[in-house]
C-alpha positions as protocol buffer text, in pm:
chain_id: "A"
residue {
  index: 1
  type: UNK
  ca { x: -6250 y: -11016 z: 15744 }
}
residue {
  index: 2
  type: UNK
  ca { x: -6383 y: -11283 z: 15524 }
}
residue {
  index: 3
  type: UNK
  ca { x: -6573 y: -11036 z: 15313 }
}
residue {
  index: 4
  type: UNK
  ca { x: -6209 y: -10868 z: 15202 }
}
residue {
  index: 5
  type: UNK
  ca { x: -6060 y: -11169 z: 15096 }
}
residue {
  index: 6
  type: UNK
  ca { x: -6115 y: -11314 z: 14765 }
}
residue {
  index: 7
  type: UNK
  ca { x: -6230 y: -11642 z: 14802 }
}
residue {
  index: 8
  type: UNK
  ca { x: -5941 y: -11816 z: 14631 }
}
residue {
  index: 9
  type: UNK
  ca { x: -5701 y: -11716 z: 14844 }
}
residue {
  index: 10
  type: UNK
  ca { x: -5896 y: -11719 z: 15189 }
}
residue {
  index: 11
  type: UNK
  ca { x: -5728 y: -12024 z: 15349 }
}
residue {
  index: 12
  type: UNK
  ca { x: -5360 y: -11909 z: 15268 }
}
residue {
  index: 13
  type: UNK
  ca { x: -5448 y: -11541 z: 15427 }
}
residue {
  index: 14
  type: UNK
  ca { x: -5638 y: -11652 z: 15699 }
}
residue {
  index: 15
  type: UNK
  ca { x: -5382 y: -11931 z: 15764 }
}
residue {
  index: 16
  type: UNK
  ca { x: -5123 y: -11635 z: 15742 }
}
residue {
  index: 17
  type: UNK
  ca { x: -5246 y: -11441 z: 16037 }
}
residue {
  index: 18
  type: UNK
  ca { x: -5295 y: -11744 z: 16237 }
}
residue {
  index: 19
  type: UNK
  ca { x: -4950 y: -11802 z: 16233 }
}
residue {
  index: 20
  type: UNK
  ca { x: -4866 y: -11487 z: 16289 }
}
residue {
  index: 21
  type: UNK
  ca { x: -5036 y: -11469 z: 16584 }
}
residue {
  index: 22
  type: UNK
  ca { x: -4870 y: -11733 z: 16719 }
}
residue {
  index: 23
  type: UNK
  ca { x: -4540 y: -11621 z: 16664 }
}
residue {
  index: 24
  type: UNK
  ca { x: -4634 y: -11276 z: 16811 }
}
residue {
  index: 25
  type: UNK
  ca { x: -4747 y: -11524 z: 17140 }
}
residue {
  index: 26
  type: UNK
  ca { x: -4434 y: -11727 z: 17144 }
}
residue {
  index: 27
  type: UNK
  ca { x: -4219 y: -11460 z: 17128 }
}
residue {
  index: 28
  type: UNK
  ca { x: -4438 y: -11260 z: 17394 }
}
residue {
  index: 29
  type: UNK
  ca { x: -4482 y: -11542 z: 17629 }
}
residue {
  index: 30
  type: UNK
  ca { x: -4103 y: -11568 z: 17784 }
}
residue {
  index: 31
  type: UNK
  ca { x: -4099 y: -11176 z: 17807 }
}
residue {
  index: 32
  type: UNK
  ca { x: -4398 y: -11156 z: 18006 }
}
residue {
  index: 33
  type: UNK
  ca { x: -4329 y: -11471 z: 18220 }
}
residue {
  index: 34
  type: UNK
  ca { x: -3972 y: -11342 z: 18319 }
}
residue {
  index: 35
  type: UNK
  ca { x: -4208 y: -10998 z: 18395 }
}
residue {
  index: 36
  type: UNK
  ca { x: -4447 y: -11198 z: 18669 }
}
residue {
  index: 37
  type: UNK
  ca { x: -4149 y: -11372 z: 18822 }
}
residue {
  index: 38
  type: UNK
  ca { x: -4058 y: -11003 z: 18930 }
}
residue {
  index: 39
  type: UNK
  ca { x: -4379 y: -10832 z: 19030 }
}
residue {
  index: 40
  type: UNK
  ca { x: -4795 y: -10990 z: 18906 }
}
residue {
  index: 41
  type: UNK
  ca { x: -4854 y: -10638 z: 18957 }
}
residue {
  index: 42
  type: UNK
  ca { x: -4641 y: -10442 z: 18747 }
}
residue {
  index: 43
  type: UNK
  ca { x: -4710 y: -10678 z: 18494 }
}
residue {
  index: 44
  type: UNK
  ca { x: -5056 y: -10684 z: 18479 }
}
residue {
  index: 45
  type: UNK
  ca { x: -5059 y: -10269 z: 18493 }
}
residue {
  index: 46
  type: UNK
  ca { x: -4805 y: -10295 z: 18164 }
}
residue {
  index: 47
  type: UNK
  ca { x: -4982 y: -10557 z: 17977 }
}
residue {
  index: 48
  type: UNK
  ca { x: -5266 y: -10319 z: 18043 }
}
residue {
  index: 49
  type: UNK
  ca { x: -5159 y: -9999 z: 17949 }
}
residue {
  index: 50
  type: UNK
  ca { x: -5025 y: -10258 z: 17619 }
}
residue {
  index: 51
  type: UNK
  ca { x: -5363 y: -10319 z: 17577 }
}
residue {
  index: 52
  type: UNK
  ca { x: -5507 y: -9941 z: 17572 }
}
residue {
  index: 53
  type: UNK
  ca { x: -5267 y: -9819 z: 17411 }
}
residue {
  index: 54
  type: UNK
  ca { x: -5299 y: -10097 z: 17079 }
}
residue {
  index: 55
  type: UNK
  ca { x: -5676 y: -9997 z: 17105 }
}
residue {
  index: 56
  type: UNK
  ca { x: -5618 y: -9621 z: 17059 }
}
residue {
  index: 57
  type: UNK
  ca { x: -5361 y: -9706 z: 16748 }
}
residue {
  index: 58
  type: UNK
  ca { x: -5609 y: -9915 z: 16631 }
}
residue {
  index: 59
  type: UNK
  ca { x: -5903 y: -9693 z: 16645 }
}
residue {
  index: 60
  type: UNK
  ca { x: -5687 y: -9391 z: 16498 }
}
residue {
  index: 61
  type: UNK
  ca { x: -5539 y: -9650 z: 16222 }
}
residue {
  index: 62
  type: UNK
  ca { x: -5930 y: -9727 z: 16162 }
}
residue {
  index: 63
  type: UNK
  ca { x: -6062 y: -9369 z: 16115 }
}
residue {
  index: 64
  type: UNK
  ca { x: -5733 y: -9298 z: 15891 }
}
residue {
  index: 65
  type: UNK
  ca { x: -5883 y: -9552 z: 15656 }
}
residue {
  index: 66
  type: UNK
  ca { x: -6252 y: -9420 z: 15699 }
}
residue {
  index: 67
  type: UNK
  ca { x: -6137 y: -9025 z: 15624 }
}
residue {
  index: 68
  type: UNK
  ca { x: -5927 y: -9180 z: 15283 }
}
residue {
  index: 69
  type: UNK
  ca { x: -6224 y: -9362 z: 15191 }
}
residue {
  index: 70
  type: UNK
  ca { x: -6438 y: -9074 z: 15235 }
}
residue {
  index: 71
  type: UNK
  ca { x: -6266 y: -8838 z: 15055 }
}
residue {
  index: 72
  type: UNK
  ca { x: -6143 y: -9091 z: 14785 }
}
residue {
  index: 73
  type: UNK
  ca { x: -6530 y: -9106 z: 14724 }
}
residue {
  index: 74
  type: UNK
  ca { x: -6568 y: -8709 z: 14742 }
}
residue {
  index: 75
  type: UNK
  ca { x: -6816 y: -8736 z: 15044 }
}
């Protein structure tokens, strides 16, 4: 990630995403808590499935970007 930031603004991006991440936990953390209380099992099958399913979008989202470079460059 380093390598598409410009150096002078590095700290303030990667700083950015930190704290996004955190929010993203904070506000995830009570959901999935209240979740458990119910049933370990259901929520470790949905955090799961979260977690396949974010790979896929990410993996599409990634070979979006590849296909627009590619062309962009007339390969």
């Amino acid at each position: 990630m380093n390598t598409l930031i410009s150096d002078d603004h590095s700290a303030a991006v990667l700083s950015d995403i930190s704290m996004e991440e955190r929010i993203l936990l904070a506000l995830l953390y009570p959901f999935v808590g209240a979740l458990a209380d119910n049933s370990v099992d259901l929520t470790l099958i949905i955090l799961g499935g979260l977690t396949i399913l974010a790979f896929f979008f990410l993996c599409i989202g990634r070979l979006r970007e590849e296909e627009a470079l590619a062309v962009a460059q007339g390969r």
